[in-house]
C-alpha positions as CSV (number, residue, x, y, z in Angstrom):
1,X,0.0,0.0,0.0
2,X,1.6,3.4,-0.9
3,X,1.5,6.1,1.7
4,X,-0.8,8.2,-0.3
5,X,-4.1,9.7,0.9
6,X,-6.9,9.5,-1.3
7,X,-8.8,12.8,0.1
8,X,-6.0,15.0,1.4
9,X,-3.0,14.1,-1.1
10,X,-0.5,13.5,1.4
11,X,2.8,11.6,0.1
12,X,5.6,10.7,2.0
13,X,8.4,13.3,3.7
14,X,11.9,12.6,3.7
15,X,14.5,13.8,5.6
16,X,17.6,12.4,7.5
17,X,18.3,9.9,10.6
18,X,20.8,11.5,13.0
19,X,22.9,9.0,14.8
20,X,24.2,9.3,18.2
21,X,27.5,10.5,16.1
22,X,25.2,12.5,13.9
23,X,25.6,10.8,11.0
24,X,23.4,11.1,8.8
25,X,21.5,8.7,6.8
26,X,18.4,9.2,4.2
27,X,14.7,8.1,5.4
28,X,11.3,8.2,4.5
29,X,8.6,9.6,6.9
30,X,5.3,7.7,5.7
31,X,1.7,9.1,6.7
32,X,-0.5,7.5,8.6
33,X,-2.5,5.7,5.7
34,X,-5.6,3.1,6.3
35,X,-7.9,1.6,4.4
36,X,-11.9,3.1,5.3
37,X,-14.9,1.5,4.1
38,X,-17.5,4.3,3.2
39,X,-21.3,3.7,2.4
40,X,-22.0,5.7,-1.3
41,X,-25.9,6.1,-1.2
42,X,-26.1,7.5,-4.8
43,X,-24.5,4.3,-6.6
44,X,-25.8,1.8,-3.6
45,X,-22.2,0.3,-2.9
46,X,-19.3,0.9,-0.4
47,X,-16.6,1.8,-1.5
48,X,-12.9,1.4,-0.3
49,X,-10.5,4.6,0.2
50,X,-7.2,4.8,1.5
51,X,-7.1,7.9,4.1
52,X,-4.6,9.3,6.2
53,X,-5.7,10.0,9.5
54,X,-6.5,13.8,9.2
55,X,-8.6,12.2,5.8
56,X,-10.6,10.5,8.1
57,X,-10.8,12.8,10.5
58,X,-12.0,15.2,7.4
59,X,-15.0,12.6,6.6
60,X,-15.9,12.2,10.5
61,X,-16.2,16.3,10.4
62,X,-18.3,16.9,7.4
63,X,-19.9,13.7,7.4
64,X,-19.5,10.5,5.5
65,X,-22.3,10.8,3.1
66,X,-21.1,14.6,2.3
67,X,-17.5,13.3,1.9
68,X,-18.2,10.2,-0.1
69,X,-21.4,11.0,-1.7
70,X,-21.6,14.4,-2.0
71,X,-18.6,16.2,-3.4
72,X,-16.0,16.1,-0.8
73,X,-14.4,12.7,-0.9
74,X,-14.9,10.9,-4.3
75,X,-15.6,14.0,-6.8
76,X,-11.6,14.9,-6.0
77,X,-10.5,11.6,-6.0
78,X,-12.0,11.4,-9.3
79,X,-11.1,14.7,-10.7
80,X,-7.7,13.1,-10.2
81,X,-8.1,10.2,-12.6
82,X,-8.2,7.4,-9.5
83,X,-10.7,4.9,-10.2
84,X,-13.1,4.2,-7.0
């Protein structure tokens, strides 16, 4: 699963690892993706999104059917060529 949210767009950071002789060493700071079943009333079918957490915190704010149905959640996912 790639560390990409579906709803926000957030990728990956990188940055460095300091060693205790601060050496440093490339990394990869991944966000906090899951998977999140969502209920789409206007086609009759769930459908599966991969969210960050402040994605799903987004959907639990303005609502699951206003995220996925509406506009929010699936009209940008789509506008982005993704297929749901």
């Amino acid at each position: 699963m790639s560390a990409h949210c579906m709803l926000t767009g957030a990728t990956p950071g990188f940055g460095n690892s300091a060693s205790h002789s601060r050496r440093r060493t490339s990394r990869r700071f991944d966000r906090n993706v899951r998977r999140k079943r969502c209920w789409l009333p206007s086609e009759g079918r769930r459908v599966r999104l991969r969210l960050s957490a402040k994605g799903i915190k987004t959907v639990d704010a303005i609502g699951a059917e206003a995220a996925v149905a509406a506009v929010a959640a699936v009209a940008r996912i789509r506008a982005r060529g993704v297929r749901v």
